[in-house]
PAMI-221771 format. One record per residue (C-alpha): residue number from 1; residue in one letter; x, y, z. Coordinates in steps of 0.5 Angstrom, whole numbers, padded with zeros to 4 digits. Example, Ala and Ser with C-alpha at 12.3 -4.5 7.8 and 13.67 -1.06 7.14 Angstrom:
% residues 2
+-----+---------+-------+-------+-------+
! num ! residuo !  east ! north !    up !
+-----+---------+-------+-------+-------+
!   1 !       a !  0025 ! -0009 !  0016 !
!   2 !       s !  0027 ! -0002 !  0014 !
+-----+---------+-------+-------+-------+
This chain:
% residues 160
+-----+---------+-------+-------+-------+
! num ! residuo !  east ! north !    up !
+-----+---------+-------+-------+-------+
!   1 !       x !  0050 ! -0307 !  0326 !
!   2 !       x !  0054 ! -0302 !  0321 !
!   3 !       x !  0062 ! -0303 !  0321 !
!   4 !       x !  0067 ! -0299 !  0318 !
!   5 !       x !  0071 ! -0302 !  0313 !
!   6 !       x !  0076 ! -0296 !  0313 !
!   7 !       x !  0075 ! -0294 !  0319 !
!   8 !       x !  0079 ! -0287 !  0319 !
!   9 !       x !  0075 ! -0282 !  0322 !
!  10 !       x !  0076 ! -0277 !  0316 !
!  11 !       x !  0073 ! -0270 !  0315 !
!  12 !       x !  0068 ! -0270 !  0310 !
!  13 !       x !  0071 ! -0265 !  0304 !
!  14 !       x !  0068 ! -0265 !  0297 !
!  15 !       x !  0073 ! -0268 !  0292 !
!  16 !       x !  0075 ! -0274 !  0297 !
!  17 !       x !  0073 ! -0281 !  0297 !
!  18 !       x !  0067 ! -0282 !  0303 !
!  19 !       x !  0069 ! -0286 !  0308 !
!  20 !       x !  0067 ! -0293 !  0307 !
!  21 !       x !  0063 ! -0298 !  0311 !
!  22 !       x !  0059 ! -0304 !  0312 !
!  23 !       x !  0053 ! -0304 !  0315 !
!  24 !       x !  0046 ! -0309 !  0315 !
!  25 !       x !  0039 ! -0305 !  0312 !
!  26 !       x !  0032 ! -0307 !  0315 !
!  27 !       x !  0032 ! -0310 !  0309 !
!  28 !       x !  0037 ! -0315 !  0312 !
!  29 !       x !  0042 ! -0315 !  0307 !
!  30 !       x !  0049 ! -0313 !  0308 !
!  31 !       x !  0052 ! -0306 !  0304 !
!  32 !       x !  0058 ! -0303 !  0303 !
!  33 !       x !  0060 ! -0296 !  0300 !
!  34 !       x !  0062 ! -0301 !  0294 !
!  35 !       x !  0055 ! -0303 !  0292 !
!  36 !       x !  0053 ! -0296 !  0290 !
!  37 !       x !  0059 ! -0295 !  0285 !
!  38 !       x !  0057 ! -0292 !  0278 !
!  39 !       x !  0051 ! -0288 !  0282 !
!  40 !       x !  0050 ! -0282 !  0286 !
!  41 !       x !  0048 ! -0284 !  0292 !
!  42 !       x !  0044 ! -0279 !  0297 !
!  43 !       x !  0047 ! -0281 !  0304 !
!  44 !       x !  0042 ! -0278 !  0309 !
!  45 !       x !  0043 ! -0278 !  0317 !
!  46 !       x !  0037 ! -0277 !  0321 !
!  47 !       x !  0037 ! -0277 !  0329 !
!  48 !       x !  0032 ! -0282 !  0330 !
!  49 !       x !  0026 ! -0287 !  0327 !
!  50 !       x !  0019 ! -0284 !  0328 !
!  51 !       x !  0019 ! -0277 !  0329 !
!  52 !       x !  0017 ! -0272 !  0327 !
!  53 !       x !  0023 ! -0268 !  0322 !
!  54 !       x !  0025 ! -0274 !  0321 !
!  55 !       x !  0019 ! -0277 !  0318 !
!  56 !       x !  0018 ! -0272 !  0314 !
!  57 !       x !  0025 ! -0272 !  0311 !
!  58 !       x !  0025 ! -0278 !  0310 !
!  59 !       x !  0018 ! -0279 !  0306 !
!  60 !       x !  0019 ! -0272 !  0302 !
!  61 !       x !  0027 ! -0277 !  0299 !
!  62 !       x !  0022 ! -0282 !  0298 !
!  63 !       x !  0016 ! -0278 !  0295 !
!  64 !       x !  0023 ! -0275 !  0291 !
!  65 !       x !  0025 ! -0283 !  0289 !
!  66 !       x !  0023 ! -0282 !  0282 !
!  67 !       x !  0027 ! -0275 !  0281 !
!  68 !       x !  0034 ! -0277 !  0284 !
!  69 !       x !  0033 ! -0284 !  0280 !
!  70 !       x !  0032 ! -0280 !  0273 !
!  71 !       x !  0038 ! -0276 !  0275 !
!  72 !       x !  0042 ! -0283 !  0276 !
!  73 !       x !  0042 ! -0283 !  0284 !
!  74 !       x !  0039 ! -0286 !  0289 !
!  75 !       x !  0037 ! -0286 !  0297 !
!  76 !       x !  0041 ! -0289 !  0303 !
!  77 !       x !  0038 ! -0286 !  0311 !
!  78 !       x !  0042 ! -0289 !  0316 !
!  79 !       x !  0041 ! -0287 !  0324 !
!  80 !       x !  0042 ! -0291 !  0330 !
!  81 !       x !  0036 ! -0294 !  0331 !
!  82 !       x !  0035 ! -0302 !  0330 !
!  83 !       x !  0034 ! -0306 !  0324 !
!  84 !       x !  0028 ! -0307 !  0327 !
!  85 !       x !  0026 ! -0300 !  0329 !
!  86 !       x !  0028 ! -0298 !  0321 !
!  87 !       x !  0024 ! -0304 !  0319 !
!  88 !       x !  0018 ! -0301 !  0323 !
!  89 !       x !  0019 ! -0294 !  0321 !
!  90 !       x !  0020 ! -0296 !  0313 !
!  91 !       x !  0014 ! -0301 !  0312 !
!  92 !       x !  0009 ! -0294 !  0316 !
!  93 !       x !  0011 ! -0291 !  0311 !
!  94 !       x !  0012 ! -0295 !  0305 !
!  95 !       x !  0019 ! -0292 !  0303 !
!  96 !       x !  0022 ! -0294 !  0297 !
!  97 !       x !  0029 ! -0295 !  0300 !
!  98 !       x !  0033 ! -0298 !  0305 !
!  99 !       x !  0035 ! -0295 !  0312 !
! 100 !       x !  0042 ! -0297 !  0315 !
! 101 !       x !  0043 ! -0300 !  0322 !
! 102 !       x !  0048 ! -0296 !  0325 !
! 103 !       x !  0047 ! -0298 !  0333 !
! 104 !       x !  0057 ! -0299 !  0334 !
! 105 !       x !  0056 ! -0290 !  0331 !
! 106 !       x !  0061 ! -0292 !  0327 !
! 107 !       x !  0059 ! -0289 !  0321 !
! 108 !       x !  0056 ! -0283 !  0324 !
! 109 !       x !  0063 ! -0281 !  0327 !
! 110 !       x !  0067 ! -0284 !  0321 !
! 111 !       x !  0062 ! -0279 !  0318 !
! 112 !       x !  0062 ! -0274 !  0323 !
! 113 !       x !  0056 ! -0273 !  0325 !
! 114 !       x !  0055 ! -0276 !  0332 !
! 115 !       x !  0055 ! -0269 !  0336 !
! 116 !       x !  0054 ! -0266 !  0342 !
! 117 !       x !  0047 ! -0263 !  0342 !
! 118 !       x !  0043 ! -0258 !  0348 !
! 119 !       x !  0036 ! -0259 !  0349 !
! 120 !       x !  0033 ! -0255 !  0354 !
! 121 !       x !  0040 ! -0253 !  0357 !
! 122 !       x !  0041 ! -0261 !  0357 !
! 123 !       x !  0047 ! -0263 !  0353 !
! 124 !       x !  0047 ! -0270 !  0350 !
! 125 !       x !  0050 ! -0274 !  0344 !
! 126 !       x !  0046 ! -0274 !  0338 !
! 127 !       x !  0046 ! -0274 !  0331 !
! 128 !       x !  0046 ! -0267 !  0327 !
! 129 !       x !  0042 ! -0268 !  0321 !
! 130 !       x !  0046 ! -0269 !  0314 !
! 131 !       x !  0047 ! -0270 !  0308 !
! 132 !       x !  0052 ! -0272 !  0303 !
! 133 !       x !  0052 ! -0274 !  0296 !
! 134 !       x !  0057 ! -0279 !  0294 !
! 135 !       x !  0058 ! -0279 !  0286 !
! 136 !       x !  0059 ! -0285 !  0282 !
! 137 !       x !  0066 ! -0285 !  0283 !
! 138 !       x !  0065 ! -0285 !  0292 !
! 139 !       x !  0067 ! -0279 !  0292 !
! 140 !       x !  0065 ! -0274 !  0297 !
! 141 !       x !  0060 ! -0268 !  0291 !
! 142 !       x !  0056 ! -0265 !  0297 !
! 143 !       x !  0055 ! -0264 !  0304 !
! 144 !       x !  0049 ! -0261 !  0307 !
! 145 !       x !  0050 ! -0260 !  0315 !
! 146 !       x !  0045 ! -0258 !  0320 !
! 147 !       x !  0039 ! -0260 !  0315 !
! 148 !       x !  0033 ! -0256 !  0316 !
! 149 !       x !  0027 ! -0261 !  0313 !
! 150 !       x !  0024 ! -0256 !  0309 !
! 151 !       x !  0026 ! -0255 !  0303 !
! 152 !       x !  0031 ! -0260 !  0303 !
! 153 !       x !  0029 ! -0265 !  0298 !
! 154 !       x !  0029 ! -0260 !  0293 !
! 155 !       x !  0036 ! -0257 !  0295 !
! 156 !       x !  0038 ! -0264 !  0295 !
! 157 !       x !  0035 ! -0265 !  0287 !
! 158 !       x !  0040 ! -0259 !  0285 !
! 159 !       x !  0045 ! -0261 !  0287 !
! 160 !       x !  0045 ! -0268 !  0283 !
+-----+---------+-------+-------+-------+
């Protein structure tokens, strides 16, 4: 369960600080914002453990671990998916960070990532597909919004 340390709700801006938050990894271990200061941190939210798009993106940030880490930089997805759901998503395919438990949505609306969506003429609420890096100091240095999969990762690398 993720949890806001904050809890504001704030527009993400580059230049400003990124909304804190507290959450559980598959991992089981409990994380905050805190815990990646003094390193880039590549934040990716994703709708759902897997499928498709959201496999791919997430093997092509871990097949890119080494690159984003050599840049001073390392890798958190988060979705609203269960510990147990990411844990089973993680270990098929062997990725070489953690996933983020988000299943309150208090990180994906403190975010603001958590949007209405259509399918088919059917509307529902659902995470947009996004990026932000947050640099060393916590503050917000890039946001990607309406991530198309392909190509992500190297745009993603550039920007670090």
């Amino acid at each position: 369960m993720a949890r806001l340390a904050n809890g504001n709700g704030l527009k993400l801006k580059i230049g400003r600080p990124a909304p804190d938050f507290k959450g559980r990894t598959d991992t089981g271990e409990q994380v905050t914002l805190d815990k990646y200061k003094g390193k880039k941190l590549v934040l990716y939210f994703y709708p759902k453990d897997n499928t498709p798009g959201c496999a791919r993106e997430s093997c092509s940030f871990s097949e890119g671990f080494t690159q984003i880490r050599r840049k001073g930089g390392t890798v958190l997805g988060v979705s609203t998916d269960s510990v147990a759901s990411h844990q089973k998503f993680r270990q098929r395919y062997s990725f070489k960070f953690p996933l983020l438990s988000d299943p309150e949505r208090e990180v994906v609306q403190a975010y603001g990532v958590w949007k209405e969506k259509s399918l088919y003429g059917q509307k529902y609420m659902g995470i947009e597909r996004t990026t932000v890096i947050i640099n060393e100091q916590g503050k917000i240095q890039k946001v990607f919004l309406k991530v198309k999969v392909e190509g992500h990762f190297e745009e993603v690398l550039a920007a670090l």
